[in-house]
C-alpha positions in Angstrom: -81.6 -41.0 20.6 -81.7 -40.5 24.5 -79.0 -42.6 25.7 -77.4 -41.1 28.4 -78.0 -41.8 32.1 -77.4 -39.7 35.0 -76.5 -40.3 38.7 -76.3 -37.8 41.5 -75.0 -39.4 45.1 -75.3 -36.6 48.1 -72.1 -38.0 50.0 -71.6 -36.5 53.9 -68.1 -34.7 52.4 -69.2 -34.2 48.7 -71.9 -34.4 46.1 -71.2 -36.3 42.7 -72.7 -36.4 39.6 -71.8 -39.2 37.0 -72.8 -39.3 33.1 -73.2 -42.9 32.0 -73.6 -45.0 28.6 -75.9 -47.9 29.0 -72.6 -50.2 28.2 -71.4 -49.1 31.4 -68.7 -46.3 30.6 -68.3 -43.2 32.5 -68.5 -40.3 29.7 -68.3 -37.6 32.4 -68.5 -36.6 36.4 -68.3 -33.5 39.0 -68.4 -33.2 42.6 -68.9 -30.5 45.5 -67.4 -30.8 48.6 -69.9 -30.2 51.3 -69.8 -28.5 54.8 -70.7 -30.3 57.8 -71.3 -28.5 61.2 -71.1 -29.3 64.6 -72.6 -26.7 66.7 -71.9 -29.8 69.8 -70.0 -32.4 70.6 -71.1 -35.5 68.3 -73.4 -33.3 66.8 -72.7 -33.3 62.6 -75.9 -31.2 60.4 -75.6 -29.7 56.8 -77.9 -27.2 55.0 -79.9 -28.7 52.9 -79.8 -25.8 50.2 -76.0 -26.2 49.4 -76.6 -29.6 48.1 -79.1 -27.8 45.7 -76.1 -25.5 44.9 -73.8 -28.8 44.7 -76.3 -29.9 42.1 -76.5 -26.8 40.5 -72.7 -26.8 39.8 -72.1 -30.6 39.2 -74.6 -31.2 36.1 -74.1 -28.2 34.4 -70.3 -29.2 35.0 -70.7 -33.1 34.1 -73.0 -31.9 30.8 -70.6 -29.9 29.5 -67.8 -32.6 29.8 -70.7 -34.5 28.0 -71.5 -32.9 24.9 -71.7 -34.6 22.1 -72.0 -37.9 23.2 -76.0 -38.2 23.2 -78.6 -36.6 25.3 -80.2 -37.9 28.9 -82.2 -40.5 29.1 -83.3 -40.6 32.8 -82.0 -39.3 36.0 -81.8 -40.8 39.3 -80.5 -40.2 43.4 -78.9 -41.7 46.2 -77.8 -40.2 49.2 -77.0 -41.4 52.8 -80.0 -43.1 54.7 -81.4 -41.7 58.1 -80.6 -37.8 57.0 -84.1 -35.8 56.8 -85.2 -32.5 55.7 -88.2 -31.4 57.4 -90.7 -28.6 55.9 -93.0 -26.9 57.0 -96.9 -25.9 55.7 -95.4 -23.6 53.3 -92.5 -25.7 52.2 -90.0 -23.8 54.6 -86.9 -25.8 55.8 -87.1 -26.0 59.6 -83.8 -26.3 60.9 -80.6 -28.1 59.7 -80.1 -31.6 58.4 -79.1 -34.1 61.2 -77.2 -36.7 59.4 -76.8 -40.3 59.5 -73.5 -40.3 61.8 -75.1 -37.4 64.5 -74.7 -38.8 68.1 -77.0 -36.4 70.0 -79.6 -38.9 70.4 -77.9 -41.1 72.8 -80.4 -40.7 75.6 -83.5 -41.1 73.3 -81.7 -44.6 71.9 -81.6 -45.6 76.0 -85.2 -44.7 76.5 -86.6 -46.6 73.0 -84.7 -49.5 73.7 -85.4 -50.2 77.2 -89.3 -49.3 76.1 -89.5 -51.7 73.2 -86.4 -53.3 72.0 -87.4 -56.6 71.1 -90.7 -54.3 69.3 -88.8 -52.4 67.6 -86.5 -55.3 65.8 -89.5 -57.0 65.0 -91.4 -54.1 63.0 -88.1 -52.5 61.8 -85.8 -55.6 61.4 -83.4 -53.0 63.2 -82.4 -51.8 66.8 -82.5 -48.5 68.1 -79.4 -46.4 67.4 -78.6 -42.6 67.6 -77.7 -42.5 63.5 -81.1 -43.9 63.3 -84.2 -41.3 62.1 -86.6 -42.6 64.8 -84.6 -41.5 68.0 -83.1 -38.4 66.2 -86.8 -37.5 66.2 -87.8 -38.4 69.3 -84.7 -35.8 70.2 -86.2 -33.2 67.7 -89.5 -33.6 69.8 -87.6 -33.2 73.4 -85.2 -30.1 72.6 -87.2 -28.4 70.1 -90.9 -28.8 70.3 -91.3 -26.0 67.8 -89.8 -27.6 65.4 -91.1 -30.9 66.0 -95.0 -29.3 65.7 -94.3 -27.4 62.9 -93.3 -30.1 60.5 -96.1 -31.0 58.1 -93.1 -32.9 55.6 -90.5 -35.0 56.4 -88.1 -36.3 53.4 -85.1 -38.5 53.0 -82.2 -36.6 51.8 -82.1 -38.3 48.7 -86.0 -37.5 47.9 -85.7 -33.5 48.9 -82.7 -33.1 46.4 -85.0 -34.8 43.9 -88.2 -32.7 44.6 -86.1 -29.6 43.5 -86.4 -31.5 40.0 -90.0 -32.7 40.0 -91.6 -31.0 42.6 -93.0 -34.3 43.8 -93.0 -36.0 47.2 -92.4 -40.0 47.9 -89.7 -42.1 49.1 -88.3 -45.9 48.7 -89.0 -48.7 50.6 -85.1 -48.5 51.3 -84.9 -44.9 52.6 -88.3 -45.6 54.5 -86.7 -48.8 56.5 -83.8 -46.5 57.1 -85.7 -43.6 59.6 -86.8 -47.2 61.7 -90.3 -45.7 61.6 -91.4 -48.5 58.4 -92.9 -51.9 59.0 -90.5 -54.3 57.2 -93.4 -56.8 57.2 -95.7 -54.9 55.4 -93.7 -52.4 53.2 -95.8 -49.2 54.6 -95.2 -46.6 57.1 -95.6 -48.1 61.0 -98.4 -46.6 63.3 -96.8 -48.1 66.1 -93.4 -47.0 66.1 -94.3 -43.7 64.8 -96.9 -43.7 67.6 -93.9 -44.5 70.1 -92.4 -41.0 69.4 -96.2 -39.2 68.8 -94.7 -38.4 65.1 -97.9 -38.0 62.5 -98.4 -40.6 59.8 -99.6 -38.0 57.1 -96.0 -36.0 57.3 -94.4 -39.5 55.4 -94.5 -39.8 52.0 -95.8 -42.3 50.2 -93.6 -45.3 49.4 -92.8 -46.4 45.9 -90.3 -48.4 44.1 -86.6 -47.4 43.9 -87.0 -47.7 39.8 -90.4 -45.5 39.5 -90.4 -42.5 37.6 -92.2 -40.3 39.7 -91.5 -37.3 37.5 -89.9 -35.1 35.0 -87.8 -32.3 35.2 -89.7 -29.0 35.5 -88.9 -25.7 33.9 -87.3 -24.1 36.8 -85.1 -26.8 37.4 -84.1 -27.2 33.9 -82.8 -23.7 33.6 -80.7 -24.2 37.4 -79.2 -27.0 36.0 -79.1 -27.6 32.0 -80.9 -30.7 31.9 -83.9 -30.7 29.3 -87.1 -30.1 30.6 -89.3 -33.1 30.8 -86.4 -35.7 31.4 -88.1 -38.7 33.1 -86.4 -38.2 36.7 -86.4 -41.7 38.6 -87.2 -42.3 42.6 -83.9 -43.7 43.5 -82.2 -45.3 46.8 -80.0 -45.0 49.5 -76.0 -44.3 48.2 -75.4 -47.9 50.1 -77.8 -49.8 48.0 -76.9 -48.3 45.2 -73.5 -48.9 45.6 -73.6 -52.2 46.3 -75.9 -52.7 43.4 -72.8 -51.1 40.8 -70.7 -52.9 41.9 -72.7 -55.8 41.3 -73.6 -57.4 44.5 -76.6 -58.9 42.8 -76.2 -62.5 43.5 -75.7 -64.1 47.0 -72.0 -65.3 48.5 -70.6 -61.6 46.9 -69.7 -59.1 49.6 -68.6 -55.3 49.3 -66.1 -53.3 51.7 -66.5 -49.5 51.6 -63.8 -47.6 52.6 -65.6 -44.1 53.0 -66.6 -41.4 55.2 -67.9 -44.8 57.2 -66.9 -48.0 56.2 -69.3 -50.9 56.1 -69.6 -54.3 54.9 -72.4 -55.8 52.9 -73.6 -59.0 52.0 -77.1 -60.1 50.1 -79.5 -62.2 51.8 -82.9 -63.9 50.4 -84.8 -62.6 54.2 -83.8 -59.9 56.8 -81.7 -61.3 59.8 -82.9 -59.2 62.8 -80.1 -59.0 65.2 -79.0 -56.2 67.6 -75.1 -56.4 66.4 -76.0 -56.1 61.9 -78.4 -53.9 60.0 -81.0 -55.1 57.2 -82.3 -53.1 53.8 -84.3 -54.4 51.3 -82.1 -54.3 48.2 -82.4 -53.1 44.7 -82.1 -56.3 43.2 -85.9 -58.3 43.9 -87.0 -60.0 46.6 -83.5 -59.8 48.5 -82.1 -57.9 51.4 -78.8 -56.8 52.3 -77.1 -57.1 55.3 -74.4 -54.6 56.5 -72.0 -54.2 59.6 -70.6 -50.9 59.8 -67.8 -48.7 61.7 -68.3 -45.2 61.8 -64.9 -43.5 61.0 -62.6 -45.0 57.8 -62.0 -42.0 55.4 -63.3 -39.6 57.8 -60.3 -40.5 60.5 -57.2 -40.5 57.2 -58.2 -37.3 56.7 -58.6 -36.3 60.4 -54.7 -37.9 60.8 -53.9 -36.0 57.4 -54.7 -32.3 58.6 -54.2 -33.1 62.2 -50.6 -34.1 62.0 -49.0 -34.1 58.8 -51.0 -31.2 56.5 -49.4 -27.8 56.2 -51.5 -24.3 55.1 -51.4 -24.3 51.7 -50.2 -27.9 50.7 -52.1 -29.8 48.5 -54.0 -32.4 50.0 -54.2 -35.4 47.6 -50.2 -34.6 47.5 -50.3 -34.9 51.2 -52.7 -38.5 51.1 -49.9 -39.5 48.7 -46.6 -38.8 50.6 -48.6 -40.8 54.1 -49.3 -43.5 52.0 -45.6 -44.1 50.5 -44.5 -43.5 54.3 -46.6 -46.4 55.7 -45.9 -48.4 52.8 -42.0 -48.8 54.3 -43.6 -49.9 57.3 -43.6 -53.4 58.2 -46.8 -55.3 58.8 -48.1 -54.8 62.3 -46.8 -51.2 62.6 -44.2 -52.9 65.5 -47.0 -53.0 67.9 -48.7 -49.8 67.3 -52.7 -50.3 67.3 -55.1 -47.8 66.5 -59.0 -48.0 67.2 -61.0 -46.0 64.9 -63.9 -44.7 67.3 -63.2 -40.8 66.7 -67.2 -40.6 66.9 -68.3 -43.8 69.1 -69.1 -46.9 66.8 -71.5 -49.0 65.3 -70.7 -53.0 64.4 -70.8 -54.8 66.9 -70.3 -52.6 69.7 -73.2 -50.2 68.9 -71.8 -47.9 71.6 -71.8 -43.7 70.8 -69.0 -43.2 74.0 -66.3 -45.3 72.6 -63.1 -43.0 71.5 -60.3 -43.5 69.3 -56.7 -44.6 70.2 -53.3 -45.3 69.5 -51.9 -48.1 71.5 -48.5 -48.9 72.2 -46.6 -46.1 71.3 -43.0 -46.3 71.4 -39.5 -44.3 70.3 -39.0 -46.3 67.7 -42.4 -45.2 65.9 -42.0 -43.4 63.6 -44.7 -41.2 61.5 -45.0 -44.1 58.3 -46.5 -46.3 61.3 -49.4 -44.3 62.7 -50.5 -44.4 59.2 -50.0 -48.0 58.6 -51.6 -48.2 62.0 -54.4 -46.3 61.0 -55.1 -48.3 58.1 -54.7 -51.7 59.9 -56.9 -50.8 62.8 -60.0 -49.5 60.5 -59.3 -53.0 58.8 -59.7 -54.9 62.1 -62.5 -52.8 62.8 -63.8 -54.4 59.4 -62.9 -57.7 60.8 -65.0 -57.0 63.5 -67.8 -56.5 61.0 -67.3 -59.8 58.9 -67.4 -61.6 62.1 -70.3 -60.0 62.9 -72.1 -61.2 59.7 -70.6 -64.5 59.7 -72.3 -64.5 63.7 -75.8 -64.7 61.2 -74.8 -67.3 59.1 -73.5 -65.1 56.1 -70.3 -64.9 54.6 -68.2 -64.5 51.6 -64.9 -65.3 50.3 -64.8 -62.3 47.3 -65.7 -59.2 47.5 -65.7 -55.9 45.6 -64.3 -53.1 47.6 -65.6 -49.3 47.2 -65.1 -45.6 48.0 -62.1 -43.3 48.6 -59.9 -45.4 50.3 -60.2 -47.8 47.7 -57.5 -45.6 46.0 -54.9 -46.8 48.3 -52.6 -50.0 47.2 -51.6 -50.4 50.3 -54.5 -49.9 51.9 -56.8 -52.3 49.7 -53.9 -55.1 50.2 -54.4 -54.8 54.2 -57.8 -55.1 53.4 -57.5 -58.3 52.0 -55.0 -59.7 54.2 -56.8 -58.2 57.3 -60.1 -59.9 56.0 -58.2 -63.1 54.5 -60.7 -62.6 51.4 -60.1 -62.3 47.6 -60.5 -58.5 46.8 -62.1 -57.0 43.6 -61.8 -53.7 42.3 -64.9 -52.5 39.7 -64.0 -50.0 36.8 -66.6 -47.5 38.7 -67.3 -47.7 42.8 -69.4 -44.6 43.7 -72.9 -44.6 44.6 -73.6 -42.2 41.7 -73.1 -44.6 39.2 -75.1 -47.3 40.8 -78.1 -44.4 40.8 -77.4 -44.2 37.1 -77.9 -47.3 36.6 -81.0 -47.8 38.3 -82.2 -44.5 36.3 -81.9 -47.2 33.3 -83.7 -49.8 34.5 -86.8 -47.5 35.6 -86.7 -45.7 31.8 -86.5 -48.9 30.4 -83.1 -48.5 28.3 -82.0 -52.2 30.6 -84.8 -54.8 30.6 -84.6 -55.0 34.7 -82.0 -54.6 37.6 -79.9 -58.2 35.9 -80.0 -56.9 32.7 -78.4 -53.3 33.8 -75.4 -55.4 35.8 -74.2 -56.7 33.0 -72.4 -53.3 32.0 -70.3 -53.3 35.8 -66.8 -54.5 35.0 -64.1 -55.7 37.7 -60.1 -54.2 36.5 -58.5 -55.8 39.2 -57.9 -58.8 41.3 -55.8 -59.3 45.1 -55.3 -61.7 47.0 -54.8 -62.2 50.4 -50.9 -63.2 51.3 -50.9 -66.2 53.4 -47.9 -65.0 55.9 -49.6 -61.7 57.0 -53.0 -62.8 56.8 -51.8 -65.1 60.1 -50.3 -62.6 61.2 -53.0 -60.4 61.3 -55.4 -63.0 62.4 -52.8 -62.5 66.3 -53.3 -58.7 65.6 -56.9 -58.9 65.6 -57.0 -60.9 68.9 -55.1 -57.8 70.5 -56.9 -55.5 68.7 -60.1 -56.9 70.7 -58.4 -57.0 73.6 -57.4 -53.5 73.9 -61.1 -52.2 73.0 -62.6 -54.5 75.7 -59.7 -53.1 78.2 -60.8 -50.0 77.1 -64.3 -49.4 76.8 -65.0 -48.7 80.6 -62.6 -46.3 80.6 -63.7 -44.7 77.7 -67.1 -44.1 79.5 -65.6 -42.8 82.3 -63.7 -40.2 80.2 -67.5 -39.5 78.8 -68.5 -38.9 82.6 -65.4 -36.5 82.9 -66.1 -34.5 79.9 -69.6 -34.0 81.2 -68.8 -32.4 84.2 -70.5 -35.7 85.9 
């Protein structure tokens, strides 16, 4: 009997593939790390061919660890929203993936917002941002109109990796809301805001549901990877629906904190709440949307600290993650007055502004290394604050929430979460994206009756809750937090101007 489910999430630093029973236990996994370039400043692309390889390695890999304990049922994908791989007439990549955190498309967001900002929020239930597919587009068309003519395909990250399976072309209402070029109203590609960038309707593909099966696994992709030809493959979502979704955000007044590349914070809703400072998806689970605030650096700027200032050649880096964390662990709370603002490329909730730069604040002799980590930690955790606020600003809120990705690995770390946020804290048996896509692989082959029944096999290990004492104390660090990033956000521009030559 077919009873295994797999789920492949195309992260911006790695690609994982998870092996699933339908009770919800995690038989086997693999990942890939990934290579991101920056040929400029903000600028952050991948080829879209090494996640083919990171698939290519990862199943065969996660199978293996498999064997024996049943054969695959369905497949399914999630990957970051906004990235796009654009073909051309003969199915030829035309240039490098931007991704979802890129920044070159600064001066395109300017130009669509003061065109049609208020137009734009109404059809796309979102404002105009550089990680956003619509201006990274209308940049594609500016710098390099060959490209931009010869594009006769455009897919979602998540749907290309899947094509290399079926061969088929669609997309998700989720993925299609995230380029900004969808009519949230109507569920269908939008002539008008495609018509504000002069991007043709027929390269979009059409949009089904994120449990279709829109194929099956062809010969030549069975023999890349070792899955068995003809396994129903299933359309899938973005990795931040389907995160939310396992870790069973399926029910309203539930929120989820991801501590990854990015960090967000998410919250169901029954209707979209179009605002210029949150960001609204249709959700997995029916007739609801989420609603996320987001900051753009969390696991992305530990690392950046890790092999910046405290990684040697050759030392192990999970070692290295380790020995930081037992440093800032002897660290009181507050870091003595050290603050740290985690804008290494601009930020998103609620500042939405591209020329914001990190910071350390209040540096002083008797600071030691143990509290630029602890700082670190604390100021991504105001910066989360920042978000919460932000959704609480539209009339949503939550007192638990399940808390996700790498940094989740941290004690210390998810215990400043909690008392940062002043929220009860759960941790699920399995937080990635992967196994959330696994999941919804179930419900579109039919081994869970729908998207309630497949939640019932997500399990919570672990409870916190926030301490009283530092939560107030906290609650006087966040007030100087915001302080410091109004004090320094002209200056930050200026430095912009300065780098510029201007």
């Amino acid at each position: 009997m077919a009873d295994l489910l797999v789920g492949i999430d195309l992260g911006a630093g790695s690609l994982k593939t998870s092996v699933i029973r339908a009770d919800g236990t995690l038989v086997a996994e693999a990942s890939a790390t990934l290579t991101t370039s920056a040929p400029a400043a903000g600028w952050s692309e991948q080829d879209p061919h090494d996640w083919w390889r990171a698939v290519c390695e990862t199943v065969p890999r996660a199978l293996a660890a498999a064997a024996g304990a049943g054969t695959v049922a369905g497949i399914s994908f999630s990957a970051g929203a906004h990235t796009q791989v654009l073909e051309d007439a003969d199915g030829r990549i035309i240039r490098p993936a931007i991704l979802w955190n890129d920044q070159r498309a600064g001066a395109e967001t300017r130009d669509l917002r003061a065109q049609a900002d208020a137009r734009i929020l109404e059809i796309g239930a979102n404002r105009a941002n550089p990680t956003w597919t619509l201006p990274q587009m209308l940049w594609l068309r500016r710098h390099e109109p060959d490209a931009f003519a010869r594009v006769r395909r455009l897919y979602l990250a998540k749907d290309w990796l899947r094509a290399q399976l079926t061969g088929t072309w669609e997309t998700d209402l989720i993925d299609a809301v995230g380029t900004l070029m969808a009519d949230t109203r109507t569920g269908t590609w939008s002539e008008d805001l495609c018509g504000m960038i002069g991007w043709p309707l027929d390269t979009l593909p059409p949009i089904v549901a994120s449990k279709a099966v829109v194929g099956r696994v062809t010969a030549a992709a069975a023999r890349a990877t070792g899955l068995a030809e003809g396994t129903p493959v299933v359309c899938g979502t973005s990795d931040t629906a389907a995160e939310t979704y396992g870790v069973g955000m399926t029910c309203e007044g539930l929120g989820v904190i991801k501590l990854a590349t990015a960090a967000t914070v998410s919250v169901l809703s029954r209707h979209p709440r179009p605002d210029f400072k949150v960001i609204n998806y249709p959700h997995v689970m029916p007739d609801h949307w989420y609603v996320i605030a987001a900051t753009n650096s969390c696991a992305s700027a530990h690392k950046w600290l890790r092999d910046t200032f405290f990684r040697r050649d050759g030392e192990d880096g999970a070692s290295v993650f380790s020995q930081m964390d037992r440093l800032a662990g002897a660290v009181a709370p507050g870091a003595e007055g050290l603050f740290f603002h985690p804008y290494l490329n601009g930020e998103r909730s609620p500042h939405w502004d591209p020329l914001l730069r990190a910071d350390y604040v209040g540096i002083g002799f008797n600071h030691g290394a143990g509290h630029f980590v602890r700082a670190l930690y604390e100021g991504i955790s105001y910066s989360l604050r920042d978000c919460l606020l932000a959704l609480r600003g539209q009339g949503l809120d939550f007192t638990t929430a399940r808390l996700t990705g790498g940094g989740a690995k941290s004690a210390l770390w998810r215990q400043i979460v909690a008392d940062v946020l002043n929220v009860e804290v759960e941790i699920p048996a399995v937080a990635d994206a992967s196994f959330g896509a696994a999941l919804l692989a179930g419900v579109g082959v039919g081994i869970y009756a729908d998207e309630h029944d497949a939640a019932r096999a997500i399990k919570v290990v672990s409870r916190l809750v926030p301490d009283p004492e530092r939560a107030a104390l906290y609650t006087r660090g966040h007030g100087i937090y915001g302080e410091i990033q109004a004090a320094l956000a002209p200056v930050n521009h200026r430095i912009h101007d300065f780098v510029s030559g201007r």
